[in-house]
C-alpha positions in Angstrom: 0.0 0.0 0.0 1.3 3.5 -1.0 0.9 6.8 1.1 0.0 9.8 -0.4 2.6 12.5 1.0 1.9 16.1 2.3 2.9 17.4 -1.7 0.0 14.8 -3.0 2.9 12.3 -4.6 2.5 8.8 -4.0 5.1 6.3 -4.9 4.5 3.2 -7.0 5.4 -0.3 -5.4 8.4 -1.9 -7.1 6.4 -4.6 -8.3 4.0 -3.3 -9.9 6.2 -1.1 -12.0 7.9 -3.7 -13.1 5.0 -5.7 -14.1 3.8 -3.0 -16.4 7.1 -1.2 -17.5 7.0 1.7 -15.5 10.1 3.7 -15.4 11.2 6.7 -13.9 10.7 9.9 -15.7 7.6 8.2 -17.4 4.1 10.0 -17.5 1.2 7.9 -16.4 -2.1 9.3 -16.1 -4.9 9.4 -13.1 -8.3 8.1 -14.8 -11.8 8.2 -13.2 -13.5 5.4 -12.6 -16.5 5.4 -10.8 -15.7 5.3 -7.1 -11.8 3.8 -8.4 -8.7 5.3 -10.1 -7.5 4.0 -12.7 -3.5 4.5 -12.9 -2.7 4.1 -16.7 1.1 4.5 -18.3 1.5 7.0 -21.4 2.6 4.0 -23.3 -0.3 1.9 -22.5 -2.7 4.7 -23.5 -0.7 5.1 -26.8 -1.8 1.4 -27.2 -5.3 1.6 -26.8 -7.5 2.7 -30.3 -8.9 6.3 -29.9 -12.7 6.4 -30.5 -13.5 6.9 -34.0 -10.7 3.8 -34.8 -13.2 1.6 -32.1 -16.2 2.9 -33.8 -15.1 1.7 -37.4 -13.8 -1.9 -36.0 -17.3 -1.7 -34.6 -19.0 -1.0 -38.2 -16.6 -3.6 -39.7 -17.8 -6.2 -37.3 -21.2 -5.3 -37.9 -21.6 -5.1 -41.4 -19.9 -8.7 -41.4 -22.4 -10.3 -39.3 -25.4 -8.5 -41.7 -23.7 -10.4 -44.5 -23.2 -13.7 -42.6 -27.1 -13.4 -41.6 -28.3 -13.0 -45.4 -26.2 -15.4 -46.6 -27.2 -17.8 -44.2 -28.8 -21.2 -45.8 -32.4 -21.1 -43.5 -33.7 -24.0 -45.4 -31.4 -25.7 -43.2 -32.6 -24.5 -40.0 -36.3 -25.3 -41.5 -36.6 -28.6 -43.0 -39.4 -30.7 -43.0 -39.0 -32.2 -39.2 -43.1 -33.1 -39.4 -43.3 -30.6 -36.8 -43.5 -26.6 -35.8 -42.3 -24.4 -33.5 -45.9 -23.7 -32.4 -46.7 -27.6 -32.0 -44.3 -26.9 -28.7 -46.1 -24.4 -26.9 -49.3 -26.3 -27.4 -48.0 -29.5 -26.2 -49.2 -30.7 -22.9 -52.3 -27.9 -22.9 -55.4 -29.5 -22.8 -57.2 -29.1 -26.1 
């Protein structure tokens, strides 16, 4: 556990700047999160995709799955089984 001194610094434990590259003389930055912190290295946030490159992985992914559901074969999924999908939610109802 860290202390935060009377000049608001707090030091980093050993381990944990080792685990994610921390150095001295590196920027991290102090992120809101709800009723946490979140303690995030400059080159960790140089890592993560700004908003609009998210948004257009987002669109890729999506217009992919619209083609996957039209080319879809349904006659597979609805073959002649001699039953419906409504037969099932009358089964076991009196009639």
């Amino acid at each position: 556990m860290s202390r935060v001194t009377s000049k608001l610094q707090v030091t980093i434990p050993k381990a944990i700047a080792e685990r994610y590259g921390i150095e001295p003389g590196q920027e991290i930055d102090w992120l809101p999160a709800g009723d946490a912190i979140r303690v995030v290295p400059q080159a960790h946030l140089e890592l993560q995709p700004d908003r609009e490159r998210r948004l257009a992985f987002f669109r890729e992914a999506t217009a992919r799955q619209r083609k996957r559901e039209t080319t879809r074969d349904l006659k597979r999924y609805t073959s002649d089984r001699g039953w419906q999908r409504e037969d099932l939610y009358e089964r076991g109802s009196p009639r």
